[in-house]
C-alpha positions as CSV (number, residue, x, y, z in Angstrom):
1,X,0.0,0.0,0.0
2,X,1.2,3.4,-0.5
3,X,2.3,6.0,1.7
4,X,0.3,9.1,3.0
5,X,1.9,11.8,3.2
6,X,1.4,15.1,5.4
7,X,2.1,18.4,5.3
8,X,4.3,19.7,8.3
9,X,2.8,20.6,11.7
10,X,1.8,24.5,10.9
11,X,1.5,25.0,14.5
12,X,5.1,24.4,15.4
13,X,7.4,27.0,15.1
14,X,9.8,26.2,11.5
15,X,13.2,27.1,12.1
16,X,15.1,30.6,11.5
17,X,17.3,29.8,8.4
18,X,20.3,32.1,9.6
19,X,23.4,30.9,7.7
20,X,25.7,33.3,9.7
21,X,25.5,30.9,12.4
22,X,25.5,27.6,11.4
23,X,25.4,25.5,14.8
24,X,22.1,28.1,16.0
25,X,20.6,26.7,12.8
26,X,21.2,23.7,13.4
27,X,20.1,23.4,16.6
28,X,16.5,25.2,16.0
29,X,16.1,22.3,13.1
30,X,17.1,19.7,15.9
31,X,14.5,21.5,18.0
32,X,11.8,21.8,15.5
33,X,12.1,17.6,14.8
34,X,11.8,16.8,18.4
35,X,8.7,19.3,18.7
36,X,7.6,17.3,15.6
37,X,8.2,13.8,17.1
38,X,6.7,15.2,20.5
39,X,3.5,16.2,18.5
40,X,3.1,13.1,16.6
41,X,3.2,11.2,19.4
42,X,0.7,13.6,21.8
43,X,-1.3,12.8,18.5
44,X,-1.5,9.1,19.9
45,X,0.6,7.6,17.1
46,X,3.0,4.8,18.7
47,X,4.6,1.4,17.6
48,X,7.7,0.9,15.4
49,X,9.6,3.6,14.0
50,X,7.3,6.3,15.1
51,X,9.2,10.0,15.0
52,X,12.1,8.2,13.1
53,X,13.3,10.6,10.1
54,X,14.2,9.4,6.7
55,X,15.9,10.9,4.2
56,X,16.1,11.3,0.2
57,X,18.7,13.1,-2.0
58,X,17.2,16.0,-4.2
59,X,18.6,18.3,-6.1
60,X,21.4,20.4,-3.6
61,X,20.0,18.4,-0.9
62,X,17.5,15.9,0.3
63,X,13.9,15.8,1.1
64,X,13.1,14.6,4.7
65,X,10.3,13.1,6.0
66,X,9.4,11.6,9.6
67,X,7.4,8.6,10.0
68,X,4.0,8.9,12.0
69,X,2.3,5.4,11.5
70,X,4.3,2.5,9.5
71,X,1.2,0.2,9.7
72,X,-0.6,2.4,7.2
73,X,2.6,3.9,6.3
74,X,2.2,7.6,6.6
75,X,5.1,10.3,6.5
76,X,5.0,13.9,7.5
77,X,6.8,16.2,5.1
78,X,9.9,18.1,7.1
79,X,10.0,21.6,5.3
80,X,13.8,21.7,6.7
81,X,16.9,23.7,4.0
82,X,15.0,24.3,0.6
83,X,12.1,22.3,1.7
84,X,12.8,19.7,-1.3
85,X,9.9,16.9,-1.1
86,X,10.8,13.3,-2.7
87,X,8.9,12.7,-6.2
88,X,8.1,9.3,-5.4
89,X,7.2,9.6,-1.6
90,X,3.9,8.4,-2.1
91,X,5.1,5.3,-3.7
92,X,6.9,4.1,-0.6
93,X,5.7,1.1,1.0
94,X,6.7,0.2,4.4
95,X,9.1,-2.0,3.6
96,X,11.0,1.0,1.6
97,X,11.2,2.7,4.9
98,X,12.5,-0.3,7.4
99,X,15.0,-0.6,4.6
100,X,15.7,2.8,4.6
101,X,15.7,3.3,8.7
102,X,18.0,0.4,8.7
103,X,20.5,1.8,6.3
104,X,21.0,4.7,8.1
105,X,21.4,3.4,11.1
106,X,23.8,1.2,9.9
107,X,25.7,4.3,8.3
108,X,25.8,6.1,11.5
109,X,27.0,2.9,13.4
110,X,30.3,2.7,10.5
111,X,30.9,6.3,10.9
112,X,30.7,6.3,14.9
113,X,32.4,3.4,15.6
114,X,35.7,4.2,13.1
């Protein structure tokens, strides 16, 4: 089945795109996914991979996404750097995203643990 996608939470503050100071951006963009994550869950979405954020190259970039229910897959758009969204992020299945979640955090484990 394909994926649903949202639109970001308009209530939550996007982040100030300030690129004099990189590590203030940064950190509001960390902040602005955990207020995500925080509303998904508030929204009574639980189970697997719930809040987990995925990401696709695009153009200069990549479109990110953050998973709010894998079982029926749906994905909330993350508006964050240009805002790029995925062409085929409604053609995910869940499978697409374990595979994707996995891959990552098999990245990050390589590049941790050098």
């Amino acid at each position: 089945m394909a994926a649903k996608i949202y639109s970001g939470a308009a209530h939550i503050k996007l982040p100030s795109f300030d690129y004099t100071n990189h590590e203030k951006m940064l950190q509001d963009e960390v902040r602005y996914i955990n207020e995500v994550k925080q509303y998904i869950i508030e929204s009574g979405y639980k189970g697997k991979n719930v809040g987990e954020v995925i990401q696709f190259p695009v153009a200069d970039s990549y479109a990110q996404y953050m998973v709010v229910s894998m079982k029926p897959l749906q994905l909330m758009h993350l508006p964050l750097g240009d805002g790029w969204d995925y062409q085929y992020a409604n053609r995910l299945t869940a499978a697409d995203i374990q595979e994707k979640i996995d891959s990552g955090k098999a990245i990050k484990k390589l590049v941790i643990n050098k």
